[in-house]
N, C-alpha and C positions, 0 to 999 in steps of 0.2 A: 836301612843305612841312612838313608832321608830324612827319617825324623828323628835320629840320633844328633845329627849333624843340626838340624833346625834347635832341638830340647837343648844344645848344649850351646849353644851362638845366643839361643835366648838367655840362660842361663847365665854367661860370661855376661853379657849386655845388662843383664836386672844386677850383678853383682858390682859391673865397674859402675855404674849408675848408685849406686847407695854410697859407694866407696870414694868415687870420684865427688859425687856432693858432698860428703863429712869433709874430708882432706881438703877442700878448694875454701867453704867455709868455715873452718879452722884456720887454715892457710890468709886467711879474710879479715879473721877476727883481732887473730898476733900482729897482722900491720896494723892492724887501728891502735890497737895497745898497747904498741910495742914500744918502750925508754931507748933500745938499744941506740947508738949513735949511727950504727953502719944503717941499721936498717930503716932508720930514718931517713937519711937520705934516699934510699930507692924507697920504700914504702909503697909508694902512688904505680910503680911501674910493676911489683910484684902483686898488691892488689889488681889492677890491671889485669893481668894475666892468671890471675886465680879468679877473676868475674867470666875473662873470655874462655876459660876451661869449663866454667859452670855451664855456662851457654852452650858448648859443643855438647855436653852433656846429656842436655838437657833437646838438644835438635835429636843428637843420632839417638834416644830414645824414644822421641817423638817420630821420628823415620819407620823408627820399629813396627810401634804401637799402630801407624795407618796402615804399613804396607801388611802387617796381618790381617788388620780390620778388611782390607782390602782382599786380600787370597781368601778370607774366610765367606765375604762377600761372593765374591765369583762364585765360589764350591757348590755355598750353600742357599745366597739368596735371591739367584736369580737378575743379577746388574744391579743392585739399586744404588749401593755408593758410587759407582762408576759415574751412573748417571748426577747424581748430587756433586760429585766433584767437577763436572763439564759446567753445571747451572753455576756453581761456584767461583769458579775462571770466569765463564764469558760475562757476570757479573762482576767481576774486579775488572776485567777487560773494558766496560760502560764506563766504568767511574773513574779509571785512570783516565780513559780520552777526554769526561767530561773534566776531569780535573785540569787535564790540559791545554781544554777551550776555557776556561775561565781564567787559569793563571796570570800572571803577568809576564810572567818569561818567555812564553811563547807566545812569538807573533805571528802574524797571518801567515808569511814565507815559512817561517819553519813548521807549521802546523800543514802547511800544502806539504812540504818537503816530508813529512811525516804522514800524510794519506789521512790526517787529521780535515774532515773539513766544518 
């Protein structure tokens, strides 16, 4: 029943995904080109919003695509993305800090205030 339920969540997800990309760049296309008068006016505000659906799109299949890489990892190969994704963080974790002792926006007080030292 488990993997009825996974085959067909994937299935829905790889189908709104093809679907949802044609329709948002289509939807994309006609504001760039479009004469109409009304949709001139909004234009900027429906592109907009057909870029920010592209994006959702395009994250909750990328959500997909790791969290299998990730069960598949478990099952079958012994931790090794687990561990690649910890190296991952506490390496964006070095470089946000060090980006934030460099900045200019942060001063000494807020970098104390912050456990930045």
């Amino acid at each position: 029943m488990l993997l009825i339920l996974e085959v067909t969540l994937v299935a829905n997800n790889w189908a709104t995904f093809i679907l949802g990309t044609t329709a948002n760049l289509l939807v994309f296309y006609v504001c760039l080109k479009t004469k109409n008068v009304e949709l001139l006016k909004n234009r900027w505000c429906i592109a907009m919003h057909a870029i920010l659906q592209l994006i959702e799109c395009f994250n909750l299949t990328f959500v997909q695509l790791v969290s299998r890489i990730y069960m598949l990892t478990i099952y079958e190969s012994e931790f090794i993305l687990p561990q690649l994704i910890k190296q991952m963080i506490q390496g964006f974790e070095v470089s946000a800090i060090n980006l934030a002792k460099k900045s200019s926006w942060c001063s000494g007080r807020d970098s104390r205030q912050f456990g930045i030292k």
